[in-house]
Backbone as JSON, one array per atom type, in Angstrom:
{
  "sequence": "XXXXXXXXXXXXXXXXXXXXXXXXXXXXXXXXXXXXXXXXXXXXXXXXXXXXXXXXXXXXXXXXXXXXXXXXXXXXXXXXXXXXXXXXXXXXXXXXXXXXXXXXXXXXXXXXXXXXXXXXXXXXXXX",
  "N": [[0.83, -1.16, 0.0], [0.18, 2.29, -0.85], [0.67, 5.57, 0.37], [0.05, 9.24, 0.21], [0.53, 12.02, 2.05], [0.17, 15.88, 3.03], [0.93, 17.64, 5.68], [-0.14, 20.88, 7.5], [1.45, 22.85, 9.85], [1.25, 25.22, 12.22], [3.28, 26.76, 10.76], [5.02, 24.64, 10.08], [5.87, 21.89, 7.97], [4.86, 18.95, 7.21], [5.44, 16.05, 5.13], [4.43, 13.17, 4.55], [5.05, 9.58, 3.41], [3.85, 6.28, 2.84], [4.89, 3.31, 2.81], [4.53, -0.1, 1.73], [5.96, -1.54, 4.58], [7.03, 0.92, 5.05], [7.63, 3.76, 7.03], [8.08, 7.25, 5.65], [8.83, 10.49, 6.53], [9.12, 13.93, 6.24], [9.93, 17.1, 6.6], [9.59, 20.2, 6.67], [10.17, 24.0, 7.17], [8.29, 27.11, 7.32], [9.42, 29.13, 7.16], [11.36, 28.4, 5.44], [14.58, 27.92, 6.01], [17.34, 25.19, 6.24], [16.11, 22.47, 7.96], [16.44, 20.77, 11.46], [17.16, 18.14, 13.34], [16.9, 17.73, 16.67], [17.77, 16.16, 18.46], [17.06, 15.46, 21.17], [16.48, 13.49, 23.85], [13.27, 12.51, 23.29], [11.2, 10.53, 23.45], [9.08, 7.23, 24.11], [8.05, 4.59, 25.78], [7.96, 2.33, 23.36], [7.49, 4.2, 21.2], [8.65, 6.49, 18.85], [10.7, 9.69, 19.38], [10.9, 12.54, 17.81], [12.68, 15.85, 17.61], [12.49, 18.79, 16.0], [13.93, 21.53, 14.51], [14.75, 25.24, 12.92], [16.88, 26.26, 11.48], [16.23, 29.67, 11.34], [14.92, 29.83, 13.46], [16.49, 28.84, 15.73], [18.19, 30.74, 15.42], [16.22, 33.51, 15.92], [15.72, 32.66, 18.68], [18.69, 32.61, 19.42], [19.0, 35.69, 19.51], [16.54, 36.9, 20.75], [16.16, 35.29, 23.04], [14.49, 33.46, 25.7], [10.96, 32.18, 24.31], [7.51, 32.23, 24.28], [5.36, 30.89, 23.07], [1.77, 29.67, 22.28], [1.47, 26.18, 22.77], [0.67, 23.87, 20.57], [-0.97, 21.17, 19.24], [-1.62, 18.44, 17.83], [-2.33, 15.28, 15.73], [-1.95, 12.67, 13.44], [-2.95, 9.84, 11.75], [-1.83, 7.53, 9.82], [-2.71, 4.61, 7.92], [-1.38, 2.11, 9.95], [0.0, 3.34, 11.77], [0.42, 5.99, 13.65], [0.76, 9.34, 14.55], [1.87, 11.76, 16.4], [1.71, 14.9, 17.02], [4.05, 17.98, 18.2], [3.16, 21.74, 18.83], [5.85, 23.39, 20.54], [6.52, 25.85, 22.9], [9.08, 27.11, 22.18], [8.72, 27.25, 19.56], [9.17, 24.9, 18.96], [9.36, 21.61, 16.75], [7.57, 19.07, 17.46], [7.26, 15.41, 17.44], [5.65, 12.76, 17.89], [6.08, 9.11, 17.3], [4.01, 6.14, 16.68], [3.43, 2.74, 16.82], [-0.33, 2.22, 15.54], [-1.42, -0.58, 15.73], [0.28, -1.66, 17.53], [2.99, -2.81, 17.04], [6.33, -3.47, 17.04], [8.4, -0.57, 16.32], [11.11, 0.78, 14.2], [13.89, 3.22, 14.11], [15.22, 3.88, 11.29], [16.48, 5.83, 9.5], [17.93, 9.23, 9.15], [18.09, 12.63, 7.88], [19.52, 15.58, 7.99], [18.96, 19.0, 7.33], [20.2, 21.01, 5.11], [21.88, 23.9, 3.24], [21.01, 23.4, 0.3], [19.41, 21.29, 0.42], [16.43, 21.74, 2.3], [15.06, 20.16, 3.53], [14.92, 18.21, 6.37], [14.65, 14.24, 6.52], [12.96, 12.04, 7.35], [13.16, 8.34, 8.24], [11.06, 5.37, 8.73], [10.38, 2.17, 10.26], [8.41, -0.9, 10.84], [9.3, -3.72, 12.72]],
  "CA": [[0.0, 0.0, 0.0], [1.13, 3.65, -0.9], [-0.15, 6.19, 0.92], [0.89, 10.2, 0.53], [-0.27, 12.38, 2.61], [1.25, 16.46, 3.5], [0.19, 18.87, 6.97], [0.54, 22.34, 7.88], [0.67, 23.19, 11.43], [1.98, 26.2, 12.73], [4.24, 26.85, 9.85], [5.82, 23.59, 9.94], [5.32, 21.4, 6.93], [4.43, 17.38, 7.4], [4.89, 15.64, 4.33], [4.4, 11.47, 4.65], [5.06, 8.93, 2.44], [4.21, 5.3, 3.24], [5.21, 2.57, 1.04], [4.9, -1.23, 2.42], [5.96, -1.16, 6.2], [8.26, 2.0, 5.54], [6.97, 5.57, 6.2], [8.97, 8.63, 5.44], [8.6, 11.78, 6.93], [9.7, 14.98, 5.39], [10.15, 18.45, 7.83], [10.02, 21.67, 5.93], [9.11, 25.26, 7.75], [7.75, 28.31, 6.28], [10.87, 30.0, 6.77], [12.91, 28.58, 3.91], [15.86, 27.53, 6.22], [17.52, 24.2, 6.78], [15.82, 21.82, 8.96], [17.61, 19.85, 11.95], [16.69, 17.22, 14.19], [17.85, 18.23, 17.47], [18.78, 14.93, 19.4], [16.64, 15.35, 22.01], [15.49, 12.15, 24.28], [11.74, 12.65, 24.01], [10.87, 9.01, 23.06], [9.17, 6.74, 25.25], [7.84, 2.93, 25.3], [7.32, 1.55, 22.09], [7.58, 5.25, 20.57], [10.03, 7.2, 18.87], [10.15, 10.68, 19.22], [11.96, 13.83, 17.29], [11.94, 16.87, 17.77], [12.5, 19.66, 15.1], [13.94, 23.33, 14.63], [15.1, 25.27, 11.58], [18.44, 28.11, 11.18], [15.91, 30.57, 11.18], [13.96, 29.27, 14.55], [17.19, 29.26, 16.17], [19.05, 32.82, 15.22], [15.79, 33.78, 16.93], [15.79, 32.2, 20.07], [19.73, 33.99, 19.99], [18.34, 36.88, 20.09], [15.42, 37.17, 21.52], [15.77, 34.93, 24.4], [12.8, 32.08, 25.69], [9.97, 31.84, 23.61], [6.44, 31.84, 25.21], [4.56, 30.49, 22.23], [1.33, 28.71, 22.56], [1.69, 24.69, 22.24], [-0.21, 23.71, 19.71], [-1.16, 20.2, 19.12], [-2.44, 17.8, 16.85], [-2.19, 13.85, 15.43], [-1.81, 11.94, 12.25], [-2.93, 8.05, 11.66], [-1.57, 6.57, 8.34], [-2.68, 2.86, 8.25], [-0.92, 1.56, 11.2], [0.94, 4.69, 11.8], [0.18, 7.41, 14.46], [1.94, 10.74, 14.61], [1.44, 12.56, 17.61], [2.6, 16.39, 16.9], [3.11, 18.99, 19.23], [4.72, 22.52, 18.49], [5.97, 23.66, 21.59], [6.51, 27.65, 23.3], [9.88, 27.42, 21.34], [8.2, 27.08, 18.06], [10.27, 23.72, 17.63], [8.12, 21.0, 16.11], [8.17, 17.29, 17.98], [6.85, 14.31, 16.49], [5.82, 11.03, 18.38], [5.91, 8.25, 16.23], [3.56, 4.77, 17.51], [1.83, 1.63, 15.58], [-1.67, 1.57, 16.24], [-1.83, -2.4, 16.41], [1.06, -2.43, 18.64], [3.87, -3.72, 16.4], [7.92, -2.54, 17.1], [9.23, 0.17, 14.99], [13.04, 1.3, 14.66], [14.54, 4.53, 13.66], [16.0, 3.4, 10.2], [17.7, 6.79, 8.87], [17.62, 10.67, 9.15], [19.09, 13.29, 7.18], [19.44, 16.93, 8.47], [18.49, 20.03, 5.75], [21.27, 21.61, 4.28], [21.3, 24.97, 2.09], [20.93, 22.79, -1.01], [17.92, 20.74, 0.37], [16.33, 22.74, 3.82], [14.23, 19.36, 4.46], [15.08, 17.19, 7.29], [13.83, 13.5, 6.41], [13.54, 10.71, 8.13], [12.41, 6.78, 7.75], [10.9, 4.72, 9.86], [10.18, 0.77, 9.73], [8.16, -1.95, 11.42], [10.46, -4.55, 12.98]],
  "C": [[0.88, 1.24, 0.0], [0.41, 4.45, -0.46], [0.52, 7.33, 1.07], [-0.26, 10.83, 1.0], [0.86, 14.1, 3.17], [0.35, 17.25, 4.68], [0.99, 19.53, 6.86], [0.0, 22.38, 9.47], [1.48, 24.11, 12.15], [3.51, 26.24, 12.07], [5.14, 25.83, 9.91], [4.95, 22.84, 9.01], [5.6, 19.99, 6.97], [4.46, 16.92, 6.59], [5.43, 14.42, 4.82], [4.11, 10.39, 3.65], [5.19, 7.37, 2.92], [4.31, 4.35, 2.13], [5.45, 1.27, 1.92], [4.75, -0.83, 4.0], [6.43, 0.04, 6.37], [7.42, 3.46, 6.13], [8.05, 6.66, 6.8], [8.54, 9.46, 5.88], [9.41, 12.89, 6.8], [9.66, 16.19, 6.14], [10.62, 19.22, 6.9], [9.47, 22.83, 6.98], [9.05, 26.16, 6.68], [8.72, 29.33, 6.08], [11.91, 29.84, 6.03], [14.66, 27.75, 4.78], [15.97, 26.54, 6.81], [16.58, 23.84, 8.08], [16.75, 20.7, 9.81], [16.31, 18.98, 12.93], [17.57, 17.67, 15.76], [18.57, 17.18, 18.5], [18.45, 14.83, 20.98], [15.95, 13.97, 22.53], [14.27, 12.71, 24.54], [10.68, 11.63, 23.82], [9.92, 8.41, 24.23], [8.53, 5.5, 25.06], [7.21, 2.86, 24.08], [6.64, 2.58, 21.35], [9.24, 5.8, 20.32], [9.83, 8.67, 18.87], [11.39, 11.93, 18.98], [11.65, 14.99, 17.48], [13.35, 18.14, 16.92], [12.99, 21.5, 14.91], [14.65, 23.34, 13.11], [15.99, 26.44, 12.34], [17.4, 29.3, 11.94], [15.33, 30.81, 12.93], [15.24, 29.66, 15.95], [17.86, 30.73, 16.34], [17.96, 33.39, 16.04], [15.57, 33.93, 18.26], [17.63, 32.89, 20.75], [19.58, 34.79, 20.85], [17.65, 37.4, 20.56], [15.2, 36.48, 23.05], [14.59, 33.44, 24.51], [11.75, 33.18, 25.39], [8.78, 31.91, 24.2], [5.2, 31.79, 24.17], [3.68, 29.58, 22.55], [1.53, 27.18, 22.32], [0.18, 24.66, 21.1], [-0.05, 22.11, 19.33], [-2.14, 19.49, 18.56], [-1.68, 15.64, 16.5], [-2.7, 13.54, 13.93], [-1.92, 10.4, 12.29], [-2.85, 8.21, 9.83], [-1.38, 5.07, 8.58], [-2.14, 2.45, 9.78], [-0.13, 2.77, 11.7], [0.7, 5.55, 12.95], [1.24, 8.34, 14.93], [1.56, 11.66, 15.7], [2.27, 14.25, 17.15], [2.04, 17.43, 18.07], [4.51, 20.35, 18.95], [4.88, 23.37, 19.61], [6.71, 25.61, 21.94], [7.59, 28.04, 22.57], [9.69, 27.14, 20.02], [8.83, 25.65, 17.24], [9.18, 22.51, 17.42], [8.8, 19.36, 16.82], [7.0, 16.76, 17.77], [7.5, 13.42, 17.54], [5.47, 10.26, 17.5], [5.58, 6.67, 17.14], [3.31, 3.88, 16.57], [0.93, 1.9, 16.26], [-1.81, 0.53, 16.91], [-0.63, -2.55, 17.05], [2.8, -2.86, 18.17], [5.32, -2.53, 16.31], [8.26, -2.11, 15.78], [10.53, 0.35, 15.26], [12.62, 2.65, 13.75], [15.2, 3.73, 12.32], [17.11, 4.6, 9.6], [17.27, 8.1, 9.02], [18.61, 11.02, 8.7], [18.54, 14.94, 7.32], [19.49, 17.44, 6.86], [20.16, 20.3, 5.78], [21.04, 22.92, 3.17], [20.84, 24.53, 0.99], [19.5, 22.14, -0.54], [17.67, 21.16, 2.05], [15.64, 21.33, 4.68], [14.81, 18.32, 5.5], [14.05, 15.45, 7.25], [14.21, 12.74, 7.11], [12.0, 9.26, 8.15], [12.76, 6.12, 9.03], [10.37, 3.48, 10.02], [9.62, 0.01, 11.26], [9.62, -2.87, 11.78], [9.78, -6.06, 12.45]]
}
Protein backbone atom coordinates (compact mmCIF):
# COMPACT_ATOMS: atom_id res chain seq x y z
CA UNK A 1 0.00 0.00 0.00
CA UNK A 2 1.13 3.65 -0.90
CA UNK A 3 -0.15 6.19 0.92
CA UNK A 4 0.89 10.20 0.53
CA UNK A 5 -0.27 12.38 2.61
CA UNK A 6 1.25 16.46 3.50
CA UNK A 7 0.19 18.87 6.97
CA UNK A 8 0.54 22.34 7.88
CA UNK A 9 0.67 23.19 11.43
CA UNK A 10 1.98 26.20 12.73
CA UNK A 11 4.24 26.85 9.85
CA UNK A 12 5.82 23.59 9.94
CA UNK A 13 5.32 21.40 6.93
CA UNK A 14 4.43 17.38 7.40
CA UNK A 15 4.89 15.64 4.33
CA UNK A 16 4.40 11.47 4.65
CA UNK A 17 5.06 8.93 2.44
CA UNK A 18 4.21 5.30 3.24
CA UNK A 19 5.21 2.57 1.04
CA UNK A 20 4.90 -1.23 2.42
CA UNK A 21 5.96 -1.16 6.20
CA UNK A 22 8.26 2.00 5.54
CA UNK A 23 6.97 5.57 6.20
CA UNK A 24 8.97 8.63 5.44
CA UNK A 25 8.60 11.78 6.93
CA UNK A 26 9.70 14.98 5.39
CA UNK A 27 10.15 18.45 7.83
CA UNK A 28 10.02 21.67 5.93
CA UNK A 29 9.11 25.26 7.75
CA UNK A 30 7.75 28.31 6.28
CA UNK A 31 10.87 30.00 6.77
CA UNK A 32 12.91 28.58 3.91
CA UNK A 33 15.86 27.53 6.22
CA UNK A 34 17.52 24.20 6.78
CA UNK A 35 15.82 21.82 8.96
CA UNK A 36 17.61 19.85 11.95
CA UNK A 37 16.69 17.22 14.19
CA UNK A 38 17.85 18.23 17.47
CA UNK A 39 18.78 14.93 19.40
CA UNK A 40 16.64 15.35 22.01
CA UNK A 41 15.49 12.15 24.28
CA UNK A 42 11.74 12.65 24.01
CA UNK A 43 10.87 9.01 23.06
CA UNK A 44 9.17 6.74 25.25
CA UNK A 45 7.84 2.93 25.30
CA UNK A 46 7.32 1.55 22.09
CA UNK A 47 7.58 5.25 20.57
CA UNK A 48 10.03 7.20 18.87
CA UNK A 49 10.15 10.68 19.22
CA UNK A 50 11.96 13.83 17.29
CA UNK A 51 11.94 16.87 17.77
CA UNK A 52 12.50 19.66 15.10
CA UNK A 53 13.94 23.33 14.63
CA UNK A 54 15.10 25.27 11.58
CA UNK A 55 18.44 28.11 11.18
CA UNK A 56 15.91 30.57 11.18
CA UNK A 57 13.96 29.27 14.55
CA UNK A 58 17.19 29.26 16.17
CA UNK A 59 19.05 32.82 15.22
CA UNK A 60 15.79 33.78 16.93
CA UNK A 61 15.79 32.20 20.07
CA UNK A 62 19.73 33.99 19.99
CA UNK A 63 18.34 36.88 20.09
CA UNK A 64 15.42 37.17 21.52
CA UNK A 65 15.77 34.93 24.40
CA UNK A 66 12.80 32.08 25.69
CA UNK A 67 9.97 31.84 23.61
CA UNK A 68 6.44 31.84 25.21
CA UNK A 69 4.56 30.49 22.23
CA UNK A 70 1.33 28.71 22.56
CA UNK A 71 1.69 24.69 22.24
CA UNK A 72 -0.21 23.71 19.71
CA UNK A 73 -1.16 20.20 19.12
CA UNK A 74 -2.44 17.80 16.85
CA UNK A 75 -2.19 13.85 15.43
CA UNK A 76 -1.81 11.94 12.25
CA UNK A 77 -2.93 8.05 11.66
CA UNK A 78 -1.57 6.57 8.34
CA UNK A 79 -2.68 2.86 8.25
CA UNK A 80 -0.92 1.56 11.20
CA UNK A 81 0.94 4.69 11.80
CA UNK A 82 0.18 7.41 14.46
CA UNK A 83 1.94 10.74 14.61
CA UNK A 84 1.44 12.56 17.61
CA UNK A 85 2.60 16.39 16.90
CA UNK A 86 3.11 18.99 19.23
CA UNK A 87 4.72 22.52 18.49
CA UNK A 88 5.97 23.66 21.59
CA UNK A 89 6.51 27.65 23.30
CA UNK A 90 9.88 27.42 21.34
CA UNK A 91 8.20 27.08 18.06
CA UNK A 92 10.27 23.72 17.63
CA UNK A 93 8.12 21.00 16.11
CA UNK A 94 8.17 17.29 17.98
CA UNK A 95 6.85 14.31 16.49
CA UNK A 96 5.82 11.03 18.38
CA UNK A 97 5.91 8.25 16.23
CA UNK A 98 3.56 4.77 17.51
CA UNK A 99 1.83 1.63 15.58
CA UNK A 100 -1.67 1.57 16.24
CA UNK A 101 -1.83 -2.40 16.41
CA UNK A 102 1.06 -2.43 18.64
CA UNK A 103 3.87 -3.72 16.40
CA UNK A 104 7.92 -2.54 17.10
CA UNK A 105 9.23 0.17 14.99
CA UNK A 106 13.04 1.30 14.66
CA UNK A 107 14.54 4.53 13.66
CA UNK A 108 16.00 3.40 10.20
CA UNK A 109 17.70 6.79 8.87
CA UNK A 110 17.62 10.67 9.15
CA UNK A 111 19.09 13.29 7.18
CA UNK A 112 19.44 16.93 8.47
CA UNK A 113 18.49 20.03 5.75
CA UNK A 114 21.27 21.61 4.28
CA UNK A 115 21.30 24.97 2.09
CA UNK A 116 20.93 22.79 -1.01
CA UNK A 117 17.92 20.74 0.37
CA UNK A 118 16.33 22.74 3.82
CA UNK A 119 14.23 19.36 4.46
CA UNK A 120 15.08 17.19 7.29
CA UNK A 121 13.83 13.50 6.41
CA UNK A 122 13.54 10.71 8.13
CA UNK A 123 12.41 6.78 7.75
CA UNK A 124 10.90 4.72 9.86
CA UNK A 125 10.18 0.77 9.73
CA UNK A 126 8.16 -1.95 11.42
CA UNK A 127 10.46 -4.55 12.98
Amino acid sequence: MNINASFTIAGWIIATALRGTELTVEVTHKDGTPISETGADIGGANELGYRFTSEEIEAEYRSQGDADAPNIEGNITIDDWKIDIVVDEDDHLNLYVTSVDGHEIEHDSLTHGTSHSKSCDLVIDRV
